[in-house]
Residue frames relative to the residue before (quaternion, step in Angstrom):
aa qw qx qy qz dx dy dz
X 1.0000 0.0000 0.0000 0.0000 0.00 0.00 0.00
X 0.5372 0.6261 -0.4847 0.2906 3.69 1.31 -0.81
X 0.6871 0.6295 -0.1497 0.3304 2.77 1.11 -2.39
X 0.6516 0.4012 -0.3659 0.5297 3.76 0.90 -0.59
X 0.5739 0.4910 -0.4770 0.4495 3.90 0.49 -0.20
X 0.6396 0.3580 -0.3174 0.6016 3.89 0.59 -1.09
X 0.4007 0.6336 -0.4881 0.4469 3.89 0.44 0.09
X 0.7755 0.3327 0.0434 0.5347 3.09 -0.13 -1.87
X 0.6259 0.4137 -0.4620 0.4729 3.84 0.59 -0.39
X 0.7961 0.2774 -0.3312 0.4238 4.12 0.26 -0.33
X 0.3108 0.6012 -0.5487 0.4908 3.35 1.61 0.41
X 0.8051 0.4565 -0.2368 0.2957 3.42 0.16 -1.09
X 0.6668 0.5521 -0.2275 0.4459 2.84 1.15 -1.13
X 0.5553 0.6192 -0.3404 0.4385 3.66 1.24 -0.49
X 0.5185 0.5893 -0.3468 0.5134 3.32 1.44 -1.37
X 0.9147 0.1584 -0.2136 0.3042 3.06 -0.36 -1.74
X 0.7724 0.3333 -0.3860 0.3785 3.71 0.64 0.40
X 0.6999 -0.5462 0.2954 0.3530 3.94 1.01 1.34
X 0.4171 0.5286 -0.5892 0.4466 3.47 0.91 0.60
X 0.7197 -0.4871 0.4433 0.2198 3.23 -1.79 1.20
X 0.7044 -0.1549 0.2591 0.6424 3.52 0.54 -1.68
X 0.6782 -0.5644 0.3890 0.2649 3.59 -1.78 0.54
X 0.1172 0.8054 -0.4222 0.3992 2.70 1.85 0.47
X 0.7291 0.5378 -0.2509 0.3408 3.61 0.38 -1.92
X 0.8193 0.2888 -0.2787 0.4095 3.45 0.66 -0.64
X 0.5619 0.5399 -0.5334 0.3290 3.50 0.74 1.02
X 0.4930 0.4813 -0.3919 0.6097 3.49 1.77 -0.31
X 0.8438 0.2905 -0.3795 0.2441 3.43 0.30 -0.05
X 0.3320 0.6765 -0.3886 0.5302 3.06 1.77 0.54
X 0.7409 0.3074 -0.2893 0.5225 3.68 0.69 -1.02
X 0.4783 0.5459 -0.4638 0.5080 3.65 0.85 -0.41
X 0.6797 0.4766 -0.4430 0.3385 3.68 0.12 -0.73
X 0.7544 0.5547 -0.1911 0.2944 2.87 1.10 -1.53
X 0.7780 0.2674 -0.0957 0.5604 3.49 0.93 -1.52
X 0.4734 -0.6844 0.4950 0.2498 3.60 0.89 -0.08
X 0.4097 0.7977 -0.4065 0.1749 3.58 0.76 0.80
X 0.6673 0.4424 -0.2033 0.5637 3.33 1.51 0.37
X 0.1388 0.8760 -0.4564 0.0707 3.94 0.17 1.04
X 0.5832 -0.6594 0.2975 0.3696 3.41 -0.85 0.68
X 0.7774 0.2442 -0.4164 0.4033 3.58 -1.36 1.41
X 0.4725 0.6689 -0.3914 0.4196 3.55 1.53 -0.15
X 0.6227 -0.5061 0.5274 0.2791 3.26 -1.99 1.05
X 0.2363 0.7617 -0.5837 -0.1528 3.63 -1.22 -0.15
X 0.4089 -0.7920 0.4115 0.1907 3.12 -1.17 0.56
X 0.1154 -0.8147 0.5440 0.1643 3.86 0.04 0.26
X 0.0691 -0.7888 0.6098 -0.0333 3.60 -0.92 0.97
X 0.8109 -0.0624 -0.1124 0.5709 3.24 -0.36 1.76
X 0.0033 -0.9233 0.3540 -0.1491 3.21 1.43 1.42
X 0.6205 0.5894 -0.4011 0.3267 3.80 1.52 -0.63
X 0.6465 -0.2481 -0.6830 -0.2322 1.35 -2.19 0.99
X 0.8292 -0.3022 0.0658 0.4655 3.63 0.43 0.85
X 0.3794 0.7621 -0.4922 0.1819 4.12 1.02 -0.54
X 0.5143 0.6446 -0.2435 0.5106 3.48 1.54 -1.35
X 0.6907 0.5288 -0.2895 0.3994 3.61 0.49 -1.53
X 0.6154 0.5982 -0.2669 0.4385 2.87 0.75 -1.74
X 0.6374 0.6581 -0.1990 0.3478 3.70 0.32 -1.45
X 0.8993 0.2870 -0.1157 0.3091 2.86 0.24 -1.44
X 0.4656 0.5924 -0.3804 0.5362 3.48 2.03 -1.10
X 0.5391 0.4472 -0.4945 0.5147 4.59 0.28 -0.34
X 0.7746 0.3972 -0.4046 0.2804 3.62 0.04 -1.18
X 0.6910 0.5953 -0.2246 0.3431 3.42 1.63 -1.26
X 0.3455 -0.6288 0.6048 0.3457 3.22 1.10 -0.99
X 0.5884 -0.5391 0.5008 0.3353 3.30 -1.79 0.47
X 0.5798 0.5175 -0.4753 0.4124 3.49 0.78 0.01
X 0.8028 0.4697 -0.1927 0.3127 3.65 1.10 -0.59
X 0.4579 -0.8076 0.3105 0.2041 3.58 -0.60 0.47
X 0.1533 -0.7960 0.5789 0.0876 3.93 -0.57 0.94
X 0.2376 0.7353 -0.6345 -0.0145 3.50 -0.80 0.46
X 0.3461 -0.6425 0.6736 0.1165 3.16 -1.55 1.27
X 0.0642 0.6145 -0.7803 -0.0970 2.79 -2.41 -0.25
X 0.0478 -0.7251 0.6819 -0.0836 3.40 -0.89 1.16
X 0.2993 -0.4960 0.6202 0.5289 3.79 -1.47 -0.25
X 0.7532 0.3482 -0.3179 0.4586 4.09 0.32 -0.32
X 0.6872 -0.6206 0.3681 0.0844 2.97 -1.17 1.43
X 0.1159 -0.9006 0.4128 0.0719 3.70 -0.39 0.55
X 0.3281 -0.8422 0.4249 0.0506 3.07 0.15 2.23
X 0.5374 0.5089 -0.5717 0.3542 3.68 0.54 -0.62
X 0.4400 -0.4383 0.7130 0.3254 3.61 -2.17 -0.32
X 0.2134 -0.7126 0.6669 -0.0433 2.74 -1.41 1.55
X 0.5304 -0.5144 0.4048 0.5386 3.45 -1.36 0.72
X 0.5183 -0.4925 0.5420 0.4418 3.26 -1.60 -0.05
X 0.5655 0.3196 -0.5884 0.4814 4.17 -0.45 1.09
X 0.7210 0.2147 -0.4468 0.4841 3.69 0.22 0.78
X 0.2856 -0.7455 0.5971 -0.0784 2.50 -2.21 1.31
X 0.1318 -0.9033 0.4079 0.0130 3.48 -0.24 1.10
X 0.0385 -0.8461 0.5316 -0.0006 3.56 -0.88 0.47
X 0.3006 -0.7305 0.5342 0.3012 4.08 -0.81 0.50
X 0.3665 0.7682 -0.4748 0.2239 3.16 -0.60 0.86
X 0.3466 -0.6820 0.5288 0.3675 3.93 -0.96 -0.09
X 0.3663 -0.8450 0.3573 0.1555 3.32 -0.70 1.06
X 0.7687 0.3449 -0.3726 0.3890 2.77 1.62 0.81
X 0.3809 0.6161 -0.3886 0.5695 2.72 1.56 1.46
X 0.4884 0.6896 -0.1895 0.5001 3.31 1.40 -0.45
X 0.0780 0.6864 -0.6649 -0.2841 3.79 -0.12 0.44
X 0.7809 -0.5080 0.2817 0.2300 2.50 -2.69 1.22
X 0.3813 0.7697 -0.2968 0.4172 3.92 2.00 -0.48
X 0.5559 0.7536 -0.0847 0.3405 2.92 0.93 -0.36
X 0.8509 0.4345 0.1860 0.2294 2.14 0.54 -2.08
X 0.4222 0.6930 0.0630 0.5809 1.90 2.24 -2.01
X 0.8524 0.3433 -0.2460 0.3084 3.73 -0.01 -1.10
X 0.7476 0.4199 -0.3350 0.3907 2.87 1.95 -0.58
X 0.4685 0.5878 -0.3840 0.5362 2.87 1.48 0.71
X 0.4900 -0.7554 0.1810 0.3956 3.81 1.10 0.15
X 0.7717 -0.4433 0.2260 0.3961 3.35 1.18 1.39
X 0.8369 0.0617 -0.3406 0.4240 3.32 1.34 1.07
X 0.6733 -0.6131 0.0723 0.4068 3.13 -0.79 0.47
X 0.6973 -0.5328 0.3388 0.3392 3.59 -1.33 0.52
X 0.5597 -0.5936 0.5596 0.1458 3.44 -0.84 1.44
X 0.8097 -0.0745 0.1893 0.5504 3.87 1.06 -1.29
X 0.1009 -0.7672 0.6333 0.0129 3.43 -0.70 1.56
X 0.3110 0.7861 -0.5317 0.0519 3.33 -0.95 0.42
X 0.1958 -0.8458 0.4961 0.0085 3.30 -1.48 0.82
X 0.0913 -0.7988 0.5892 0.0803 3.78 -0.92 0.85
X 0.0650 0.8040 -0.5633 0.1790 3.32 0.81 1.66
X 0.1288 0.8130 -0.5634 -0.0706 3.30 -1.32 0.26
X 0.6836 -0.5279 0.2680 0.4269 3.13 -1.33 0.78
X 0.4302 -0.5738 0.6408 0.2739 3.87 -1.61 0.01
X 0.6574 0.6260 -0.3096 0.2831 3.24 0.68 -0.35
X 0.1280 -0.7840 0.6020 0.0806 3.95 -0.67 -0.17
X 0.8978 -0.0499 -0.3223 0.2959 3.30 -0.67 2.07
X 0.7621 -0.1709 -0.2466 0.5738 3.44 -1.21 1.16
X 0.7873 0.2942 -0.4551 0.2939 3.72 -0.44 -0.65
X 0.3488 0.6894 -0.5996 0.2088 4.06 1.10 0.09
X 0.5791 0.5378 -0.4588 0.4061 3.82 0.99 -0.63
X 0.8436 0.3003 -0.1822 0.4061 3.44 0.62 -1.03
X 0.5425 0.3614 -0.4999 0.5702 3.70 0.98 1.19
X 0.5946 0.4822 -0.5128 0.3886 3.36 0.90 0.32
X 0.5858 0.6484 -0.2463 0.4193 3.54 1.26 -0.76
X 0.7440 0.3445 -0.2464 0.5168 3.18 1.06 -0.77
X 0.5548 0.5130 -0.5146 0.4052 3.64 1.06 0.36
X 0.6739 0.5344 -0.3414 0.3791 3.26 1.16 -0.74
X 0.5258 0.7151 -0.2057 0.4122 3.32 1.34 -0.40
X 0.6240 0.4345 -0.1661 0.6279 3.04 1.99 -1.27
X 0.6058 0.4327 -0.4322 0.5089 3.82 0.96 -0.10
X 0.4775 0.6444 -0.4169 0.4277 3.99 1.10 -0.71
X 0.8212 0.4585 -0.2118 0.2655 3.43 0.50 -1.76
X 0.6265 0.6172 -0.0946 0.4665 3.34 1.72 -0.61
X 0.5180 0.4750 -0.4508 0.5502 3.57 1.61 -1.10
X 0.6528 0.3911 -0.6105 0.2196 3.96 -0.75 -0.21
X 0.7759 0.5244 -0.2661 0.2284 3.45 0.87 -0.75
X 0.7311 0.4146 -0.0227 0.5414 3.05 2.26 -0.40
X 0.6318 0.4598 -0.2734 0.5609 3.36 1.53 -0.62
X 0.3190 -0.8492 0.3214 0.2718 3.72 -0.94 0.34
X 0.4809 -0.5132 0.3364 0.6262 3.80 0.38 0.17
X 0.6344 0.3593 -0.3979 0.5568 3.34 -1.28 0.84
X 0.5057 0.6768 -0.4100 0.3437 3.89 0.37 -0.97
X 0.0883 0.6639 -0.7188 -0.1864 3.28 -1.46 0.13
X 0.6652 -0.5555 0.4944 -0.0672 2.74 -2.31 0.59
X 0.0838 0.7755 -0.6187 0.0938 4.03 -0.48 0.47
X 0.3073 0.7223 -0.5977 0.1630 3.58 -0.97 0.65
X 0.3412 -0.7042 0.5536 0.2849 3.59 -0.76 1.21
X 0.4494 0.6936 -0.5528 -0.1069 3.31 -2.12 0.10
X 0.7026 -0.6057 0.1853 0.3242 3.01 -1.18 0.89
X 0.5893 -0.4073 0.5638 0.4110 3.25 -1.74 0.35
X 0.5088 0.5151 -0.6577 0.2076 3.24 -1.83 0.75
X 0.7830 -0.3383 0.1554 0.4983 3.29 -1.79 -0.16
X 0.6779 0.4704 -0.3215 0.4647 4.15 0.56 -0.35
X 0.5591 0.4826 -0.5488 0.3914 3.48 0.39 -0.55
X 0.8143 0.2744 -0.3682 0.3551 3.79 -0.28 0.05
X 0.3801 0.4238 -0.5442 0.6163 3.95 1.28 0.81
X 0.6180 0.5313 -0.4081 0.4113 3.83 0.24 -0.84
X 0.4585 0.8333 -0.0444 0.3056 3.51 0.89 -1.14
X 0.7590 0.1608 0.2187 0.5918 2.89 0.39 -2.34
X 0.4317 0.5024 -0.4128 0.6251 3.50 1.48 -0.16
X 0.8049 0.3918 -0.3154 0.3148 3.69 0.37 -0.79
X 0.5323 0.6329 -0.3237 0.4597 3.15 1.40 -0.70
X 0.6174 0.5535 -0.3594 0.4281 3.80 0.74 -0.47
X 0.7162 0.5011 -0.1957 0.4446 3.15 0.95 -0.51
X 0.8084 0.0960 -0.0583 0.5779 3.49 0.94 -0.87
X 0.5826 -0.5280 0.4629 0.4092 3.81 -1.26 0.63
X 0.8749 -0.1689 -0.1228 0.4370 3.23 0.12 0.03
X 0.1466 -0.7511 0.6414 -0.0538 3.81 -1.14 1.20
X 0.3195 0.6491 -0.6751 0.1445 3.90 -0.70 0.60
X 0.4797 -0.7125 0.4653 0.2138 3.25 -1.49 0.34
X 0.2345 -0.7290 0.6421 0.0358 3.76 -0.76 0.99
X 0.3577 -0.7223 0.5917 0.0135 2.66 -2.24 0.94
X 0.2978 0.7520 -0.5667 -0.1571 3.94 0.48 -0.40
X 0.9674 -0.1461 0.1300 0.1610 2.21 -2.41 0.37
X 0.7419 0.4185 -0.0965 0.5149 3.22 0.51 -1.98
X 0.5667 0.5141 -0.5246 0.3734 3.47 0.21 0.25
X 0.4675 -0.5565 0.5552 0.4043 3.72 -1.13 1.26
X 0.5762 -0.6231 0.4856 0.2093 3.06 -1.87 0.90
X 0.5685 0.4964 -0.3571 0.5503 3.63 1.20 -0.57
X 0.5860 0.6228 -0.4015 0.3280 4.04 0.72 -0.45
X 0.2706 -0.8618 0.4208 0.0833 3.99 -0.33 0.40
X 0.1850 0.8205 -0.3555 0.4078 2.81 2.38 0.30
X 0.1403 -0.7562 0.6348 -0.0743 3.60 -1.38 0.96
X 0.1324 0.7062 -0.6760 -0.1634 3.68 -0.47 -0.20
X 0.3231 -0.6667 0.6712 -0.0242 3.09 -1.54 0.99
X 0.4468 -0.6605 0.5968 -0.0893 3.27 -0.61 1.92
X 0.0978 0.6509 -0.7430 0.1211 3.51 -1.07 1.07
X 0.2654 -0.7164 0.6449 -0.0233 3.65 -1.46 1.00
X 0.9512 0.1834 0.0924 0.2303 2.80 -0.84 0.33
X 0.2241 0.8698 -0.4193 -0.1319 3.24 1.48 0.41
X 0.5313 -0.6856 0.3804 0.3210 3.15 -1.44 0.22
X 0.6740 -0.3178 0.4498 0.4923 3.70 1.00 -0.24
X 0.4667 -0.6962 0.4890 0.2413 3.34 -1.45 0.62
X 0.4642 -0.6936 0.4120 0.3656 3.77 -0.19 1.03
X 0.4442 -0.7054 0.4684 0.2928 3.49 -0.78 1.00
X 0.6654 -0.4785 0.3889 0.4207 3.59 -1.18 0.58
X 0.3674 -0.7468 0.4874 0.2640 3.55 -1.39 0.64
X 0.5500 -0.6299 0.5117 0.1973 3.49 -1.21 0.98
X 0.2236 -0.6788 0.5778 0.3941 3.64 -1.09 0.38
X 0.5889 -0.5889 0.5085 0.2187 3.22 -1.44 0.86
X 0.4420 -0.7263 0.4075 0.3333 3.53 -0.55 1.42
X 0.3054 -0.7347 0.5869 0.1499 3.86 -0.90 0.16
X 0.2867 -0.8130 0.4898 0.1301 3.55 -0.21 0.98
X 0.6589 0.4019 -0.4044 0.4907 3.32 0.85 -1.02
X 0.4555 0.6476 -0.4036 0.4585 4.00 1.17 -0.49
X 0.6681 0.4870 -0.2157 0.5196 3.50 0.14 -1.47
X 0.7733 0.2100 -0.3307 0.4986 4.16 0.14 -0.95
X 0.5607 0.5023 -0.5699 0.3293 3.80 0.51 -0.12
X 0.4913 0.6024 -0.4174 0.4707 3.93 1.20 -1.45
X 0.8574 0.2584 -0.2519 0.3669 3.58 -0.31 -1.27
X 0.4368 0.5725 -0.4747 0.5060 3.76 1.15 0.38
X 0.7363 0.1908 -0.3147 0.5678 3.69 0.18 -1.15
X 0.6672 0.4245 -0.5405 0.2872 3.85 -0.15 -0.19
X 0.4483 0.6329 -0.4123 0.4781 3.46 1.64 -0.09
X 0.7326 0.5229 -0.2559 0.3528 3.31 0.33 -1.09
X 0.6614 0.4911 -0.2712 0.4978 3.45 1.01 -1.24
X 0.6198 0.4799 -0.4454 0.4326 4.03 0.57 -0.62
């Protein structure tokens, strides 16, 4: 009975203070917490409808800072005027784009509170693989140093998803807040700090390669 009062309390509270959805006070619960949103910084919202995130993040940025979404579903609310929205899949989308509407560099903060459409056992594993689809994209758009937010569920992947994230940023653990319904298995996973895009791999020289070359180039002189 508690859990359905705090329910209904950030329902309300969304009403009565112009957030989109109760959505708003879990980004601003982790924002309190890890500090992942700072005034004049770029962000980047992935799967941004219907806007609570937007809303969120344009307070943390200031008017000096920049929000840009992308959803496939428009976003009817009014946004302050530092966010920018577009319909699109963001991983169809090049990150150019993205970038410009964000003013031509990369995003200080990328984050996303997608979730699956679906309903039973495999919602864990279409939620992973969105987050997976926000993973593949942060080198091209997030800057080193950057941090990260993306919801997903609890299930057998959320901890590869995790440790996939940890590789990437100094620090990655997963959070609950408050405002999440207690029956919900939702997670967001916190990333710090990214580390940079991993430089391209070299082939590894081969010695026994290398003495065969200088054998036949022997031979042929």
């Amino acid at each position: 009975m508690a859990k359905r009062v705090l329910h209904d309390k950030y329902f309300k509270l969304a009403k009565a203070e112009g957030y989109v959805a109760r959505s708003a006070y879990k980004l601003l619960e982790i924002d309190d917490r890890y500090r992942v949103l700072n005034k004049g910084r770029r962000v980047l919202d992935v799967g941004c409808a219907p806007g609570s995130w937007l809303q969120v993040a344009a307070e943390r940025v200031g008017p000096r800072g920049c929000v840009v979404g992308i959803d496939l579903q428009r976003v009817d609310h009014r946004m302050p005027d530092q966010v920018v929205t577009m319909e699109g899949d963001a991983e169809k989308v090049p990150p150019e784009v993205l970038l410009e509407l964000g003013g031509g560099e990369l995003f200080h903060t990328v984050m996303s509170d997608m979730a699956p459409k679906t309903t039973g056992h495999v919602d864990d594993l279409v939620s992973a693989r969105l987050c997976r689809s926000v993973l593949e994209i942060v080198p091209g758009l997030l800057r080193p140093g950057g941090h990260l937010v993306m919801k997903i569920l609890e299930g057998s992947e959320y901890t590869p998803v995790l440790r996939e994230t940890q590789r990437m940023f100094e620090f990655a653990k997963g959070f609950s807040p408050k405002a999440s319904r207690d029956v919900s298995r939702e997670m967001f996973i916190i990333g710090k700090r990214y580390k940079g895009p991993r430089p391209p791999k070299t082939a590894t020289p081969d010695p026994a390669g290398d003495a065969a070359d200088s054998s036949k180039n022997g031979s042929e002189t």
